[in-house]
C-alpha positions as CSV (number, residue, x, y, z in Angstrom):
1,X,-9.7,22.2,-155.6
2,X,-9.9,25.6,-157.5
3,X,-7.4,26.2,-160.0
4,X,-4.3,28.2,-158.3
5,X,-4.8,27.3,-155.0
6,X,-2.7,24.5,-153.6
7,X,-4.3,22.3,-151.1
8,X,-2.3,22.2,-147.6
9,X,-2.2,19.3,-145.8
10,X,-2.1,19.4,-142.0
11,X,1.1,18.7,-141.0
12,X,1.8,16.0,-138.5
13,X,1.2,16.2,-134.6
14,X,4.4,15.7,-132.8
15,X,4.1,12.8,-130.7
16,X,3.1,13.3,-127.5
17,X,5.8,13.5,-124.7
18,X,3.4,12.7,-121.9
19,X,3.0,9.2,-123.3
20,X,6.8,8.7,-122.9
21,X,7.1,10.1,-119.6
22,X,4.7,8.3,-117.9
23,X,6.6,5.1,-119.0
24,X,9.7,6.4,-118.2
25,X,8.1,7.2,-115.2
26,X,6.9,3.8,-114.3
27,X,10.0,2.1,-115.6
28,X,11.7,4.2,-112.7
29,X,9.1,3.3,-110.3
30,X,9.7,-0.6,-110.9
31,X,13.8,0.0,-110.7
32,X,13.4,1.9,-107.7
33,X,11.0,0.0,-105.8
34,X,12.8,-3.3,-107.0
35,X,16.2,-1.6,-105.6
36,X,14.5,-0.4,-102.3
37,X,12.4,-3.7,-101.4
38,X,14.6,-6.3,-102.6
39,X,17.1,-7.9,-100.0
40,X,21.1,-7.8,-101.1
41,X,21.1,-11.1,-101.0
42,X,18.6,-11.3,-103.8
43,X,20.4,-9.1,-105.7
44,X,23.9,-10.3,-105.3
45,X,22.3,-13.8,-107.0
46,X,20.2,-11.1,-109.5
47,X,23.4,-10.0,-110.8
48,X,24.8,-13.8,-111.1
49,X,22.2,-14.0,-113.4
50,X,22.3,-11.4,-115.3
51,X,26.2,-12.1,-115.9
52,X,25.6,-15.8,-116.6
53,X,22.9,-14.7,-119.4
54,X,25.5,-12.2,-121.0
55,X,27.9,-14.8,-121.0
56,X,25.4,-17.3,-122.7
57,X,24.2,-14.3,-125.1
58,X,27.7,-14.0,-125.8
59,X,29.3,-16.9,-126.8
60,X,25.9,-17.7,-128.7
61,X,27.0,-14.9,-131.2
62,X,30.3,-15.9,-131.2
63,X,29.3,-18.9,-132.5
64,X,26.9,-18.1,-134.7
65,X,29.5,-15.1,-136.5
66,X,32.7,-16.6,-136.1
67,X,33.3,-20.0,-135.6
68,X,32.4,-23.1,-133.5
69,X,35.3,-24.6,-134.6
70,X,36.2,-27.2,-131.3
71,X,32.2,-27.5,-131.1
72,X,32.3,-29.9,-128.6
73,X,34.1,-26.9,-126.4
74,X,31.2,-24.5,-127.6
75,X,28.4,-27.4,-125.9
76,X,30.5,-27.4,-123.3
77,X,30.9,-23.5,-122.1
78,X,27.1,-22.8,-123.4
79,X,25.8,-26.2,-121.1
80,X,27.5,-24.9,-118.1
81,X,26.5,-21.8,-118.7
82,X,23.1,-22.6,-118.9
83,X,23.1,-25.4,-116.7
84,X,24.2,-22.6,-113.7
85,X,21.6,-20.5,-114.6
86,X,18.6,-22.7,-114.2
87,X,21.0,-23.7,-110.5
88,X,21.2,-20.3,-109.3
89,X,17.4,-19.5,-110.5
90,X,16.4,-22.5,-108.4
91,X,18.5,-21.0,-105.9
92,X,16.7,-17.9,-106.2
93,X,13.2,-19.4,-105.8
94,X,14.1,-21.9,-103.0
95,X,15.1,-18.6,-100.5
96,X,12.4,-16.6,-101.8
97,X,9.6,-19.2,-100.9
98,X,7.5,-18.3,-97.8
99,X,5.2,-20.6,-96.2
100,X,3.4,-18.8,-93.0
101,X,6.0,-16.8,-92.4
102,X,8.8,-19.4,-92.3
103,X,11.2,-20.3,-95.6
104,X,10.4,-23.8,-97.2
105,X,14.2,-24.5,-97.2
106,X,16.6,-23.1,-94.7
107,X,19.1,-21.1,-96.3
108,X,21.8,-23.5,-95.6
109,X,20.1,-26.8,-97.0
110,X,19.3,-24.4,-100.4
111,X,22.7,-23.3,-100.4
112,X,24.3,-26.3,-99.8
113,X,22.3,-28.1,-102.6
114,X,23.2,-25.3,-104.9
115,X,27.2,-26.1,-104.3
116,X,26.5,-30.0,-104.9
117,X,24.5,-29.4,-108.2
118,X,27.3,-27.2,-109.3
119,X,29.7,-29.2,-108.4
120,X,27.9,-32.1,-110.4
121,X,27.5,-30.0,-113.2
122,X,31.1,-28.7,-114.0
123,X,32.1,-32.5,-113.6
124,X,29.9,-33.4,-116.3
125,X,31.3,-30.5,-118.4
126,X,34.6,-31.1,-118.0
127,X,34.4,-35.0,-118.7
128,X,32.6,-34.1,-122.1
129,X,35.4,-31.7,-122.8
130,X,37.6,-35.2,-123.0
């Protein structure tokens, strides 16, 4: 550097909006061939799920920030809430199986076996809550 002359420094390249649009892009490709190819059934239990992991999310931070004071009702909601999100993902997988064309379980046996679990399950929760 020569004295009186100030060296300038290249300023910064903004960042490149092609790099955000293609993934905006292709995060609108996956929503909109996920809403066009997926049956209503699938996303009626989709939309179970996504509640039942909110709800799980939810009273996690609850009792994390405020209090977990009657614990044993804190197991108790966050079990059944978990414990009806693994049944309604096994749900989920049992009508979506395919085997030559033909469902591994008929809709009614996965249905029905789906009810009974669930039924099993909120007994257990409610007999821990005492």
């Amino acid at each position: 550097m020569t004295k009186g002359k100030v060296a300038a420094r290249a300023a910064p390249k903004p960042a490149s909006r092609s790099a955000s649009t293609k993934s905006k892009s292709s995060e609108t490709k996956i929503v909109d061939a996920y809403l066009q190819t997926t049956p209503a059934r699938f996303k009626l239990i989709d939309g179970f799920l996504l509640m039942l992991f909110l709800t799980g999310v939810l009273q996690f931070v609850y009792c994390v920030l405020l209090s977990d004071y009657p614990f044993n009702s804190f197991i108790s909601g966050f079990a059944a809430t978990v414990g009806q999100f693994v049944l309604a993902l096994a749900l989920r997988m049992q009508l979506a199986a395919v085997v030559d064309g033909q469902p591994r379980v008929s809709e009614k046996r996965a249905f029905s076996e789906f009810v009974m679990a669930s039924i099993v399950l909120h007994f257990f929760v409610v007999n821990f809550l005492g």
